[in-house]
MDTraj code that builds the backbone (N, CA, C; nanometers):
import mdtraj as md
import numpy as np

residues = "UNK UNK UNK UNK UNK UNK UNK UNK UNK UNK UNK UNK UNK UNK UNK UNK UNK UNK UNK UNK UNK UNK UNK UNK UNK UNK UNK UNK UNK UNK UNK UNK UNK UNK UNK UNK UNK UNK UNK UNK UNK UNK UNK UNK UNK UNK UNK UNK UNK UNK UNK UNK UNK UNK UNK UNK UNK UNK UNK UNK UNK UNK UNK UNK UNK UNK UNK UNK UNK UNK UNK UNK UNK UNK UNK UNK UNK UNK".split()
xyz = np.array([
    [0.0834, -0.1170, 0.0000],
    [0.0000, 0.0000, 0.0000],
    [0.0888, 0.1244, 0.0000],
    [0.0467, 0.2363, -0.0347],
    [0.1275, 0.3782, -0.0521],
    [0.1399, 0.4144, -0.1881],
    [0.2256, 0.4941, -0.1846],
    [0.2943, 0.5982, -0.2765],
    [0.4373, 0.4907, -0.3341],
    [0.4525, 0.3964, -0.2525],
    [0.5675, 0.3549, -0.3296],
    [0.5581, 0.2255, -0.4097],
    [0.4374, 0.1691, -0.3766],
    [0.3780, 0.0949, -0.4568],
    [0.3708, 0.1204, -0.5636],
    [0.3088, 0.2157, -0.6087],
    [0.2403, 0.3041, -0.7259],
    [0.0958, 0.2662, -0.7178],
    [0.0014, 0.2415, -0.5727],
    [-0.1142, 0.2488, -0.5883],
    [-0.1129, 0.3672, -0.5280],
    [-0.2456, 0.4832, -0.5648],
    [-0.2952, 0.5315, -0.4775],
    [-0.4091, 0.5079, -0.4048],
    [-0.3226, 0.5160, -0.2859],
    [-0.4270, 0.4652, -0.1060],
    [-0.5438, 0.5623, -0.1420],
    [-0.7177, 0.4815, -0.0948],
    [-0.7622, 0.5253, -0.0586],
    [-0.8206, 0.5548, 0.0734],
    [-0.8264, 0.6411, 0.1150],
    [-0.8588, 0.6561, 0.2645],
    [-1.0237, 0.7009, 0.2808],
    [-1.0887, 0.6558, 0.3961],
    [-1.2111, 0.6508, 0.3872],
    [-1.2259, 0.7768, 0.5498],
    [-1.2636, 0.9018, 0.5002],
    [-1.2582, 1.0172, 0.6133],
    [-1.3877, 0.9990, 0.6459],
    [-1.4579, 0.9479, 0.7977],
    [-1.5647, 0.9580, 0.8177],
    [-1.6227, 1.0765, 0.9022],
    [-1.7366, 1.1492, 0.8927],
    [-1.7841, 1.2260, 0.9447],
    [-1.9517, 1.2385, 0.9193],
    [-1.9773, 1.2946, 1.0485],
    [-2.1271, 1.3414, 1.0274],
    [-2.1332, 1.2666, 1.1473],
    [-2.2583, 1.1648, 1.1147],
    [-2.2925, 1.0564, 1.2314],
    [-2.4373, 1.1152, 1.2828],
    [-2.4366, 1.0500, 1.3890],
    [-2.5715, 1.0973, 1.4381],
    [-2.5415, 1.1467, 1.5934],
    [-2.4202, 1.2043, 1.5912],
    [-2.4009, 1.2652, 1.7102],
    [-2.3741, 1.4361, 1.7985],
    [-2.3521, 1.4545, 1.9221],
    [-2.4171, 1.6037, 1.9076],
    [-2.3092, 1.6419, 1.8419],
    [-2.1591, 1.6196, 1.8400],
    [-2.0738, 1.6810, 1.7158],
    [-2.0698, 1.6933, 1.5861],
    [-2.2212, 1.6104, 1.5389],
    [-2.2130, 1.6257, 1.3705],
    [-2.1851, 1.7792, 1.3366],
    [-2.2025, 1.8859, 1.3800],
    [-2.1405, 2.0241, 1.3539],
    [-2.0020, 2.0146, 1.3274],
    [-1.9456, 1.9458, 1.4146],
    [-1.8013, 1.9943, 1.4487],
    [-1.6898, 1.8635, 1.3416],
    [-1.8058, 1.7845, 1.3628],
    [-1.7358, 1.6407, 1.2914],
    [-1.7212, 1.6899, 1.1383],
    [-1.8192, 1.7705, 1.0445],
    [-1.8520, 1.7780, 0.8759],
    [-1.7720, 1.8454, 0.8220],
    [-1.7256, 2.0015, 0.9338],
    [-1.6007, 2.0813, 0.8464],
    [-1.4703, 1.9892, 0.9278],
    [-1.4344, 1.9491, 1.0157],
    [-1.3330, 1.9161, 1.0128],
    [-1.3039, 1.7509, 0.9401],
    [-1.4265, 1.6871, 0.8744],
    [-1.3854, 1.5865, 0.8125],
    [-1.3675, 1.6341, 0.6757],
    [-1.4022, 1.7656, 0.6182],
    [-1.4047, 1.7630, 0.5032],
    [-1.2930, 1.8520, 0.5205],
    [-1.1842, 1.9095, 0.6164],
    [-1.0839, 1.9625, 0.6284],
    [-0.9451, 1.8381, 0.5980],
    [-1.0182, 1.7238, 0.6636],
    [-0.9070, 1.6492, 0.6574],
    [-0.8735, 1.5979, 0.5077],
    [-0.9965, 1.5710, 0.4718],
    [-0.9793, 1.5280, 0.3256],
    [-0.9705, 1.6181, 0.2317],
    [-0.9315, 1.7309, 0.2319],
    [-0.8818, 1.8211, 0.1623],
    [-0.7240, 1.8174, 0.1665],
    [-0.6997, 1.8010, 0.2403],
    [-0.5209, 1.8221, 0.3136],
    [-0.4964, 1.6288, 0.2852],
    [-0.5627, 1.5609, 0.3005],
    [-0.5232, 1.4069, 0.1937],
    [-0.5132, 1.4388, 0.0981],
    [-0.5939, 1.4728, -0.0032],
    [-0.5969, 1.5189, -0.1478],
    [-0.5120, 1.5724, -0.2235],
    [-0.4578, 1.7084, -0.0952],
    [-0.3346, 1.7662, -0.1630],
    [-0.2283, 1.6969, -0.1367],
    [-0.2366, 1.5993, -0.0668],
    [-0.0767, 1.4853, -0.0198],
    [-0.0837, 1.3807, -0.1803],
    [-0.1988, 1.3416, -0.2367],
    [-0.2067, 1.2542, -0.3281],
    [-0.3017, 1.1313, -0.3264],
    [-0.3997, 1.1516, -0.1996],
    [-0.4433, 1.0393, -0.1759],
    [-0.5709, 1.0632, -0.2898],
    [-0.6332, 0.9574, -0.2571],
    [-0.7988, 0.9478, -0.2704],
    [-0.8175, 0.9476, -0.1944],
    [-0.9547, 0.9755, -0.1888],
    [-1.0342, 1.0424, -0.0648],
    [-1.1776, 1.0208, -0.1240],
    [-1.2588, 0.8833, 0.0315],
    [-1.4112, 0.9694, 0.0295],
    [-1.4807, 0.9884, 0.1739],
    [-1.5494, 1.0470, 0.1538],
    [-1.5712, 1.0647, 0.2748],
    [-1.7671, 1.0921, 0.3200],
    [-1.7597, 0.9057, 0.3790],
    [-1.9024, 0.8956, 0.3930],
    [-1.9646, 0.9715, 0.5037],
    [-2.0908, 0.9644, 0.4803],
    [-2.1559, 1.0519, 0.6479],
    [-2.1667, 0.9379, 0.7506],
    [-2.0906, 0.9317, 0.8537],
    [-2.1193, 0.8029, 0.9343],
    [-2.2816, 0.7698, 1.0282],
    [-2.3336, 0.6770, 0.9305],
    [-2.4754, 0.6477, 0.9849],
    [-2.4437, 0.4911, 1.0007],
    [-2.5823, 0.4296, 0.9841],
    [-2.6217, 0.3349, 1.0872],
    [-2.5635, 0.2032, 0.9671],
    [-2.5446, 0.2672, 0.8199],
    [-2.5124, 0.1364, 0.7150],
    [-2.3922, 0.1712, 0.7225],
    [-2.2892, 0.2317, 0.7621],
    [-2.1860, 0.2442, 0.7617],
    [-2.0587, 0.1304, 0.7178],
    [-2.0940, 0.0545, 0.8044],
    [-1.9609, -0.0962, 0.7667],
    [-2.0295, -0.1450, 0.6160],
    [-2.1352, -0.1132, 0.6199],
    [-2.1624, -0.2118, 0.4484],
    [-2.1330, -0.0934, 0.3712],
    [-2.0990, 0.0296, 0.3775],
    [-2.0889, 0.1164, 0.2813],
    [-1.8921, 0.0823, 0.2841],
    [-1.8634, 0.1211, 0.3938],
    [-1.6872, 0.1052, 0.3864],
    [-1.6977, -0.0400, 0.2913],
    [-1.7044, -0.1656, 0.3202],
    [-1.7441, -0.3009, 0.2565],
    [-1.7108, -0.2326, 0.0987],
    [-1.8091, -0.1512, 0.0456],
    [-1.8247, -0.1307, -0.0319],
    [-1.7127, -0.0704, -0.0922],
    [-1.6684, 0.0190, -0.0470],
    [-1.5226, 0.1311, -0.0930],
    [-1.4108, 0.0481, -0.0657],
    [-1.4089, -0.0224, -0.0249],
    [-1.2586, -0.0998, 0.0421],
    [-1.1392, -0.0241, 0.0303],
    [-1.1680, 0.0644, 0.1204],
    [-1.0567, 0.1954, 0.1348],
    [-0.9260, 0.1053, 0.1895],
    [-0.7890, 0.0980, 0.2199],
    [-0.7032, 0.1059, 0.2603],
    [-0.6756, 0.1540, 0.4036],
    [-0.7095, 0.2529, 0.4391],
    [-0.7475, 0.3263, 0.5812],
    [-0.8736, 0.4172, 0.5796],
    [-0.8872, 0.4298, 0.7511],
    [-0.9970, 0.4472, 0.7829],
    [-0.9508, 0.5857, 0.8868],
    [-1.0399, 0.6649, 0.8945],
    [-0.9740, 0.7920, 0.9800],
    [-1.1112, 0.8118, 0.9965],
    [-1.1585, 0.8323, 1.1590],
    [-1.2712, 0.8970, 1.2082],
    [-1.1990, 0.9145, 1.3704],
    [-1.3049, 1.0600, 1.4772],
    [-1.2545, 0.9893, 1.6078],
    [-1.3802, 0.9081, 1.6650],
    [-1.2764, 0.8841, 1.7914],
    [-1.3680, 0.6746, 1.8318],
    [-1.5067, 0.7460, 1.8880],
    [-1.5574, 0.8894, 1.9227],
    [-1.6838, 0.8681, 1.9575],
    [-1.7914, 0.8409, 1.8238],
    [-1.7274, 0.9312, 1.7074],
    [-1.8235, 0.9345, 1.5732],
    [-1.8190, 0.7467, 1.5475],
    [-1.6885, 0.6902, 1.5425],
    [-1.6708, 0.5443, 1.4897],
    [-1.8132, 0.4579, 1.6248],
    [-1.7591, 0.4926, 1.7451],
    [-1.9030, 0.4068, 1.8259],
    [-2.0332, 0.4154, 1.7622],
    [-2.0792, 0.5434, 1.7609],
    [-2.1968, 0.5908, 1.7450],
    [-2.2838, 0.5607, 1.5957],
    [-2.1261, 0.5145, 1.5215],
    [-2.1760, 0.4649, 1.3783],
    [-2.2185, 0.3452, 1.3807],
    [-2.1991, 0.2634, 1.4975],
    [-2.1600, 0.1091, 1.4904],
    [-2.1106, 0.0458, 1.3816],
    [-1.9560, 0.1317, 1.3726],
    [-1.8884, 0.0907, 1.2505],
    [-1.8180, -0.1040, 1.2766],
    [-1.7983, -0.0867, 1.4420],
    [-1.7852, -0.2383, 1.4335],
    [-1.8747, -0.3622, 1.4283],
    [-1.9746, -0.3423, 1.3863],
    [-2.0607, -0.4735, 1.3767],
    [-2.0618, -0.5266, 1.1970],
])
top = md.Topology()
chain = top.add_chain()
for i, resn in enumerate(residues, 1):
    res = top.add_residue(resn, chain, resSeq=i)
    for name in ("N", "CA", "C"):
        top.add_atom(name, md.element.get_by_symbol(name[0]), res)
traj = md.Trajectory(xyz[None], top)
C-alpha cells in the first residue's frame, strides 16, 4: 500500500454521524480530506450512519480515519 507501490491509497474520512458533534465532525472531516488530497491520496468521505460498515465493505478503502466517539456511534464495528 502507498505511494511507493504506485497504488494510490484510498482513505475513507468519516464524518457526520448521528451525534451532538455532527457540527463539528462535517467541516473538520471535510478539512481532513482536503489536506489528503493535496498529499495525493484518494479520498471519500461517507456521512457516518447506521449502514456504515456495508458502505466502507463497499469502498474498500485502505485506511480508515474517524474519532472513536463518531466510529461508536456509527456502529462501525458490527
Amino acid at each position: 500500500m502507498g505511494h511507493a507501490s504506485g497504488k494510490t491509497p484510498l482513505v475513507a474520512v468519516l464524518m457526520g454521524g448521528a451525534s451532538a458533534e455532527r457540527e463539528v465532525s462535517l467541516p473538520c472531516g471535510r478539512a481532513c480530506a482536503t489536506a489528503l488530497r493535496g498529499e495525493g491520496y484518494e479520498v471519500v468521505g461517507p456521512d457516518a450512519g447506521p449502514d456504515l460498515g456495508e458502505r466502507l465493505r463497499g469502498f474498500s478503502p485502505d485506511m480508515v480515519i474517524g474519532d472513536c466517539r463518531m466510529v461508536e456511534d456509527a456502529a462501525c464495528n458490527r
